[in-house]
TORTIDREN-416342 format. One record per residue (C-alpha): x, y, z. Coordinates in nm, 3 decimals. Each point is the difference from the previous one (the first is absolute). Layout:
<nodes>
> X|Y|Z
...
</nodes>
This chain:
<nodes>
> 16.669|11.977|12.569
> -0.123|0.103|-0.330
> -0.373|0.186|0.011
> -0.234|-0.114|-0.224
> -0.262|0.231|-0.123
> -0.327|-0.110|-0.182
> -0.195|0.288|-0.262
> -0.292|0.095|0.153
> -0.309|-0.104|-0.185
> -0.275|0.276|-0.069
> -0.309|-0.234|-0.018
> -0.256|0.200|-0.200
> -0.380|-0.066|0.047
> -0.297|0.101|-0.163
> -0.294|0.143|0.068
> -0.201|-0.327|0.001
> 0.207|-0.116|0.224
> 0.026|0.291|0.221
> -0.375|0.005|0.012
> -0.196|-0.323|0.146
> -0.304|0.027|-0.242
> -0.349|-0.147|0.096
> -0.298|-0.154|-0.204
> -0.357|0.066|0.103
> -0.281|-0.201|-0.130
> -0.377|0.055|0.032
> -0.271|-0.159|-0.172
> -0.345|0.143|-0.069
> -0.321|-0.123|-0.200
> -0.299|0.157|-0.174
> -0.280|-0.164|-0.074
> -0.169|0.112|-0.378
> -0.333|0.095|-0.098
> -0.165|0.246|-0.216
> -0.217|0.115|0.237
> 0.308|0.194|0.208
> 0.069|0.185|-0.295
> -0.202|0.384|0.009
> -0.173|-0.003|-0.208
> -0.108|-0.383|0.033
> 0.181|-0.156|-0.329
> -0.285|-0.224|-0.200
> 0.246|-0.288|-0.019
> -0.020|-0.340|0.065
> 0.367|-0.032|0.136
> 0.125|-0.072|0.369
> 0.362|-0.064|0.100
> 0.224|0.008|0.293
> 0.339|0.217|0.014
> 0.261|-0.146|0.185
> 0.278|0.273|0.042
> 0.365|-0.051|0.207
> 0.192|0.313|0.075
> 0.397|-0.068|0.035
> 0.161|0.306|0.194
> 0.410|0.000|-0.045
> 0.090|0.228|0.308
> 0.302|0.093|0.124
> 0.188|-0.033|0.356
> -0.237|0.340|0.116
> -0.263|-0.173|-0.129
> -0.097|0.263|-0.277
> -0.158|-0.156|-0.328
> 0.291|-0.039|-0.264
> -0.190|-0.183|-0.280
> -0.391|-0.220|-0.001
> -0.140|-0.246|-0.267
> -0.327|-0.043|-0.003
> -0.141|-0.316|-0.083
> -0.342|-0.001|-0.208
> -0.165|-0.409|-0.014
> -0.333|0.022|-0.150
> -0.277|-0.241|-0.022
> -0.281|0.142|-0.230
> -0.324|-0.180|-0.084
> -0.184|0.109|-0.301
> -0.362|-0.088|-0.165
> 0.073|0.185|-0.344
> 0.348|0.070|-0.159
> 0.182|0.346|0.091
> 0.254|0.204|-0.121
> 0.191|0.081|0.306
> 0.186|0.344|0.020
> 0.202|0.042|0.332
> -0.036|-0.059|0.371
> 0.138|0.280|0.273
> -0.055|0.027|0.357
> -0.150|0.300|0.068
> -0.066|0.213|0.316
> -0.351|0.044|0.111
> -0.232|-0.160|0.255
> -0.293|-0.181|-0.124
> -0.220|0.165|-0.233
> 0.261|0.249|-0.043
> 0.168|0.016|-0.330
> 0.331|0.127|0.093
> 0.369|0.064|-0.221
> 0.243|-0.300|-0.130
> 0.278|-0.049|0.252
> 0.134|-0.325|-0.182
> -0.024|-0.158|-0.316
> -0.049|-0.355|-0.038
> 0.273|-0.018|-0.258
> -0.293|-0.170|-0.245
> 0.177|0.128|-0.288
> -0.186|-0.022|-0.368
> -0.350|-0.109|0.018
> -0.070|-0.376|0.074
> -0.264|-0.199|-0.187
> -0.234|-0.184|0.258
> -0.199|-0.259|-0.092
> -0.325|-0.127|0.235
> 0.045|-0.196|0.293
> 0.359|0.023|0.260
> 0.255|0.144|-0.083
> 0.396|0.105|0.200
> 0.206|0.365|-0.079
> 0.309|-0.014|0.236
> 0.224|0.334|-0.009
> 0.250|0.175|0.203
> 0.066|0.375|0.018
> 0.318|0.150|0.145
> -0.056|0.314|0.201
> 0.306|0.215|0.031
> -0.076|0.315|0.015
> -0.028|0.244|0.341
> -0.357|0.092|-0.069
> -0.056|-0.382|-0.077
> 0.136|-0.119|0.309
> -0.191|0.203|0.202
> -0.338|-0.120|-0.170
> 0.131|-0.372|0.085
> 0.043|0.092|0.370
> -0.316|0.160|0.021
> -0.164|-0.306|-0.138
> 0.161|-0.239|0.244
> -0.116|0.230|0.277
> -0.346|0.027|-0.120
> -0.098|-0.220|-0.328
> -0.381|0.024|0.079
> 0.036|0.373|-0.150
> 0.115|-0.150|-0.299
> -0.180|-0.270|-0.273
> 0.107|-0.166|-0.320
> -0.180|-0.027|-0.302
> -0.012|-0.109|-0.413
> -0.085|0.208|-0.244
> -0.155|-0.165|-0.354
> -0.072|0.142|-0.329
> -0.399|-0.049|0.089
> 0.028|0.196|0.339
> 0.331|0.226|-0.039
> -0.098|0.125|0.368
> 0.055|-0.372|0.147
> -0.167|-0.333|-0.060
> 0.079|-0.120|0.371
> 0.119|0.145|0.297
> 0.144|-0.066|0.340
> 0.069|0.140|0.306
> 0.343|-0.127|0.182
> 0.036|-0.205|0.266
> 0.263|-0.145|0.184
> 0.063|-0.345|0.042
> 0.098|-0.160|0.339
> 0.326|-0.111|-0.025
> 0.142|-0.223|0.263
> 0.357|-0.080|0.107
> 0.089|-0.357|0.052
> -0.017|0.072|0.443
> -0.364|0.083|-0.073
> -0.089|-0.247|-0.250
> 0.154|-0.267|0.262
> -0.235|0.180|0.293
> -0.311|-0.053|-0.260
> 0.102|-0.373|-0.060
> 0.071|-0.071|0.384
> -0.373|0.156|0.051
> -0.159|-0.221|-0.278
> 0.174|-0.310|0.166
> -0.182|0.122|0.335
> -0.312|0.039|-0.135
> 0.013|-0.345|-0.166
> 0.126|-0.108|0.259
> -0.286|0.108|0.236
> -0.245|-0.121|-0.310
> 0.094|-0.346|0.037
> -0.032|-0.045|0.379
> -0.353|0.170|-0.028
> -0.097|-0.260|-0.265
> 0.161|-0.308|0.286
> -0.264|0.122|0.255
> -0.301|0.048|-0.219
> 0.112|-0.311|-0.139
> 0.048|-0.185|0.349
> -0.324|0.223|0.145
> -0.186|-0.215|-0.308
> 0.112|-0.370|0.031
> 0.239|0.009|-0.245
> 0.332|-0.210|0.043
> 0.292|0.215|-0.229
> 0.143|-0.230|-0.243
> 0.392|-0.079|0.113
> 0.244|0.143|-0.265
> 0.323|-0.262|-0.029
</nodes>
């Protein structure tokens, strides 16, 4: 009987593949207005900041990598140089240090009435990281803001906020609960309707 024998293979596999890598998304808003800024900024500007955080963490669950999306919607009565945008670390009233730049890069033109700056910033670094995890654990300590040529200390400012963000069990539950109630609306609106005289119309 003659033996057959088959090379062994050495199967070779890398790190990404050793390591089952996670994405974290959470989305938070500011809303704009001169008035946050301290001092008050004599602008007429208002805006809202929408801002989603993308955390690449690993198997342990420790931050590898975030990008930090910037979408802003700026409103202006008179034209503005705009400078940069960070999100700083302060509660309100507080003017506190730049923990991430908006990425605005060289100074934008802005002309009166709406206007959109979208920007991403990659944060890589270990003291980075550890900003970005303190944010998702408490963003009301931190607030976003513009600067312009007229007001170099910020024309609008914004403390964050997180928005709700529902998975698709809980925006079912929601739906299911709106039926209910509209369903509950209807046969209320039968008896006050019977209760007055009034014969429903028959739907074919």
């Amino acid at each position: 009987m003659k033996r057959i024998c088959l090379p062994m293979l050495a199967l070779v596999l890398s790190p990404a593949v050793l390591s089952a890598e996670s994405l974290q998304t959470m989305n938070y808003q500011a809303q704009l207005t001169p008035s946050l800024e301290n001092p008050s900024a004599t602008a007429d500007a208002s805006g809202n900041a929408s801002i989603a955080i993308h955390v690449r963490r690993d198997d342990e669950g420790k931050a590898l990598a975030a990008y930090v999306d910037f979408n802003i919607h700026y409103e202006l009565g008179q034209p503005q140089t705009l400078l940069a945008m960070h999100i700083h670390k302060a509660l309100p009233g507080v003017n506190g240090p730049v923990v991430i730049s908006g990425n605005l890069g060289t100074s934008i033109s802005a002309d009166v009435g709406p206007g959109r700056i979208f920007r991403q910033t990659v944060v890589d670094t270990e003291s980075g990281l550890a900003v970005v995890e303190d944010i998702l654990k408490n963003p009301g300590n931190y607030y976003f803001n513009m600067h312009s040529a007229a007001n170099p200390g910020g024309i609008v400012r914004g403390q964050l906020e997180p928005v709700e963000q529902l998975t698709l069990l809980e925006m079912n539950k929601k739906l299911e609960t709106m039926a209910a109630d509209l369903s509950n609306v209807e046969l209320l609106l039968t008896k006050l309707a019977a209760k007055a005289g009034f014969v429903p119309y028959p739907v074919e």
